[in-house]
N, C-alpha and C positions, 0 to 999 in steps of 0.2 A: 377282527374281521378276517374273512376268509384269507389264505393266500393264494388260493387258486390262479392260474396262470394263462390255463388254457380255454375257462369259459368264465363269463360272468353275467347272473343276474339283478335286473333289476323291478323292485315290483314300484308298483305307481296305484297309490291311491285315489281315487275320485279321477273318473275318466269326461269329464264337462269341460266348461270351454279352456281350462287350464292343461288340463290334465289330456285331451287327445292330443290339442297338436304337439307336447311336448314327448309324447309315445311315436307322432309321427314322424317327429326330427330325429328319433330313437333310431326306427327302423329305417331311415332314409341312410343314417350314416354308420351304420354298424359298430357301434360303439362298444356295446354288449350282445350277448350271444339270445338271451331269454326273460323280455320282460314282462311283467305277471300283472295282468289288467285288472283293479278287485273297485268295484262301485256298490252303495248300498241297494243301486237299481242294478241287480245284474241282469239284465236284457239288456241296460244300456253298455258293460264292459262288454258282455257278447257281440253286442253291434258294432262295437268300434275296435275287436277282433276281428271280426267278417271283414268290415270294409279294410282295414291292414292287412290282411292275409292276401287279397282280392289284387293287393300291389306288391306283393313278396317276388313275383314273378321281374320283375324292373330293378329289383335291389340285392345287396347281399343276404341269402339268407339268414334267417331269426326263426325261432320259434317262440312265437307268443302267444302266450296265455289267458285265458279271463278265470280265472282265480279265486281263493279265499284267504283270509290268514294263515294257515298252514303252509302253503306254496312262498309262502316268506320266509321259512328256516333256515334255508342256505341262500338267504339274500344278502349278495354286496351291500345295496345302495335301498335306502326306500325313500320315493317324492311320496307326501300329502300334497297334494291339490285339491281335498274333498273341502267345500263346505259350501256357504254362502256365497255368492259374486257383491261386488259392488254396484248399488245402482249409479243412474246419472244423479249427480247433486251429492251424493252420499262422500264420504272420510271413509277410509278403510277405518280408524279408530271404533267408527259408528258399527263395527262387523263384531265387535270384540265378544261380547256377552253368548250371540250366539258359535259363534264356532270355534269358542273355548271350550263350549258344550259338548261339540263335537268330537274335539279333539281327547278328551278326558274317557271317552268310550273309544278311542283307534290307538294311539299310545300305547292303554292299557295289552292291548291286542297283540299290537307288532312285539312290544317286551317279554310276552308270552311265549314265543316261539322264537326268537331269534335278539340273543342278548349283543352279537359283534357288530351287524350291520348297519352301516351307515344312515340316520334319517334327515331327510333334507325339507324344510318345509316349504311349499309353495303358496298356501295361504293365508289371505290378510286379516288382520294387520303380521303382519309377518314376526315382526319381532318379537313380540308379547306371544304370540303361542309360539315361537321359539322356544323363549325360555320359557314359559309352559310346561310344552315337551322334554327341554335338557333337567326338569326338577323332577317330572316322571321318570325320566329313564333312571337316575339317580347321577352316581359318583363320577362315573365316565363321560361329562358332556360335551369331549371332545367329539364325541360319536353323532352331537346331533346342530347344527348348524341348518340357518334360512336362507332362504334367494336373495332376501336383502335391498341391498342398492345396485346387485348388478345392472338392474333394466335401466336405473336414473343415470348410471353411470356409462353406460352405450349411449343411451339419449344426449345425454352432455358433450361425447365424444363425438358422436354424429354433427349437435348444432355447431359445436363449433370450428370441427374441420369445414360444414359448409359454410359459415362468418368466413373464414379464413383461404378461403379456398386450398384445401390443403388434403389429401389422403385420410380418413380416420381413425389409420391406421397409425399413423404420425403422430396422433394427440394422445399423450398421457393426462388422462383427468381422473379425478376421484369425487363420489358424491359420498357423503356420510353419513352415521347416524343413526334417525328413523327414517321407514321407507313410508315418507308420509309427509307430511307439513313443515314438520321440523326438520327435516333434512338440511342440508350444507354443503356448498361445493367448498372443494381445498383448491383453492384459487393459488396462494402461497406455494403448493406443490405442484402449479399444470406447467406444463412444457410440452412443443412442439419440436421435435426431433430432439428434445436433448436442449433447447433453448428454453429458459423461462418464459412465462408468457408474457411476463412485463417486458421482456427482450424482445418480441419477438414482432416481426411484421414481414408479414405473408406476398406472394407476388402480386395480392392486387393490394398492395400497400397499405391495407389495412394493420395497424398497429394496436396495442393497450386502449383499452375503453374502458372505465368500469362501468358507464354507462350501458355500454353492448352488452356489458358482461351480466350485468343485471339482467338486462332483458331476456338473455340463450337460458340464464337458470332459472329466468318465469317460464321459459316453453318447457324446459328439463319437466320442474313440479309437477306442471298441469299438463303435463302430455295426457296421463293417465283418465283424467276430467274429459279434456278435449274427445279423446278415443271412445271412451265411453258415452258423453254426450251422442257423437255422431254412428255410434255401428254397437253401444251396449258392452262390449266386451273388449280387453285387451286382451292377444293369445298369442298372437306367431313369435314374437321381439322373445316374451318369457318364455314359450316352447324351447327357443334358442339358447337363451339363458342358462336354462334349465341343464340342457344336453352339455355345455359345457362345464357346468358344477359336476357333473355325473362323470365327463371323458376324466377331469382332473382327480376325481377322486378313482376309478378302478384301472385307470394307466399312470395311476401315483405318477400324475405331472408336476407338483408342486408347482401349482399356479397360484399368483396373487390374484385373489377375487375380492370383492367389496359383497362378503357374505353376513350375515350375521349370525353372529356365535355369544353365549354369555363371557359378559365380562368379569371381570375378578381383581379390579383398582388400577385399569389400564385410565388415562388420562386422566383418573379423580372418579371413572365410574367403576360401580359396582351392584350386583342383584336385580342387572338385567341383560338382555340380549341387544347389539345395536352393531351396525353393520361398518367395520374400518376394513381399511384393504390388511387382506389375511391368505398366510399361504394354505392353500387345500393340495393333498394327497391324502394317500391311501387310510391314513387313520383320520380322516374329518378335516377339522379343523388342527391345524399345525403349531401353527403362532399364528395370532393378530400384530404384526408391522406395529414397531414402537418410531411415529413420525414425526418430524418435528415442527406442530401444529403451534400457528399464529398464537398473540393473545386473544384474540375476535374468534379466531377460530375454536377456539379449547373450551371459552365460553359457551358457544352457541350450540357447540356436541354439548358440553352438559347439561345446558336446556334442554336440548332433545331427548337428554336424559331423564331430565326430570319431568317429562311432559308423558314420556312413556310409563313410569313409574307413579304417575298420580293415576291413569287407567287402569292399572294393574292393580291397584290398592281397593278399586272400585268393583272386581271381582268378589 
């Protein structure tokens, strides 16, 4: 990856309801200097050039681009967000067949033009065309790391600072896994300021439930259900998301994100991609955190394991 210091690009594939607002959160907070809009509708990366340009005037300047594969060479960072959406009622699992399809024709592309730069995936089922993508690129799959569990994992932080009345800023949580059904919160690892949560009881005296607790990881799962039932599309929460995988990686923050990256016989998995809290900077993925996961819990990542891995078989 580049070392460059003084500018940095980022291109973003598929500019749809994933892929704008996270170019908007781009240019809102000047993260990077130049990111490169490229859609297989290009009227639609021109239009959502237009309308960002239209606000350049309100922010720190950017110059952005609506693009092709080329304008990728000297790219830091590249988001896919191209493919299918989910509908209401649908699995992301249920996305697989097609926008593996997809990804098997953009891959090929991005590897073509620019062997350093980081790829981030934004599309679902996220994991499975993770490692997809880290088997295309080939040897170096530190390079290619998915969005993962961040969004399950805000969400969890969110419900439960509101259970607790407490900042969400305060709540250390982790979601795991797959970013899908099989998912799992690391309940054994949450804490509140630094208190376990089985310690822990908040100024409206609410204390240890696992009752409650059950219920904040049924809203965790199904947010994405719910959002989509009611408005079709989830986009601002992962825009956000998104901006922060991209700050950590070109101002080498070394932030622990709940990303997914392939594994290699971290907890007993291996020959897939699956999301544990992991430091990202400037070269991708860092280290995936070796934590010290329940019995229930080591179990239940492996299931997600193996639930991802019988999809992938079915390719």
């Amino acid at each position: 990856m580049s070392e460059r210091m003084d500018t940095h690009k980022v291109g973003l594939i598929g500019t749809g309801m994933v892929g704008a607002p996270f170019a908007y959160a781009l240019m809102q907070h000047g993260v990077v200097d130049e990111p490169v809009l490229i859609d297989a509708d290009s009227a639609r990366a021109e239009g959502e050039l237009m309308d960002l340009d239209h606000g350049l005037p309100f922010v720190r300047q950017v110059r952005i681009i609506a693009g092709d594969y080329a304008d990728l060479a000297d790219a830091d960072v590249i988001v896919i967000s191209a493919g299918v959406g989910q509908r209401p009622g649908q699995t992301r699992l249920a996305l697989l067949q097609t926008n593996a399809d997809i990804f098997r024709q953009i891959v090929p592309q991005i590897t073509a033009v620019n062997q350093d730069g980081i790829i981030v995936v934004a599309t679902n089922p996220v994991d499975i065309l993770t490692y997809i993508s880290a088997e295309m690129v080939g040897l170096d799959q530190t390079r290619v790391l998915g969005s993962g569990t961040i969004l399950d994992t805000a969400r969890l932080r969110y419900l439960l600072g509101q259970h607790y009345g407490i900042n969400l800023r305060s709540v250390h949580a982790y979601v795991v896994g797959e970013h899908g059904d099989s998912e799992l919160p690391l309940w054994s690892l949450t804490n509140i300021g630094g208190v376990r949560l089985q310690d822990f009881v908040g100024a409206n005296r609410l204390g240890y439930g696992q009752a409650a607790l059950d219920q904040i990881f049924g809203h965790t799962k199904n947010a994405a259900y719910e959002i989509i039932e009611r408005k079709k599309a989830t986009y601002y929460a992962i825009g956000l998301g998104l901006l922060s995988v991209v700050e950590a990686i070109v101002r080498n923050q070394h932030t622990v994100l709940t990303v997914s990256s392939p594994l290699s016989g971290q907890y007993g998995v291996q020959d897939i991609s699956m999301s544990m809290p992991t430091i990202v900077g400037r070269r991708g993925v860092e280290k995936a955190l070796d934590l010290p996961l329940s019995e229930a819990e080591l179990e239940a990542f492996q299931a997600s394991a193996q639930t991802l891995k019988e999809r992938i078989s079915q390719l």
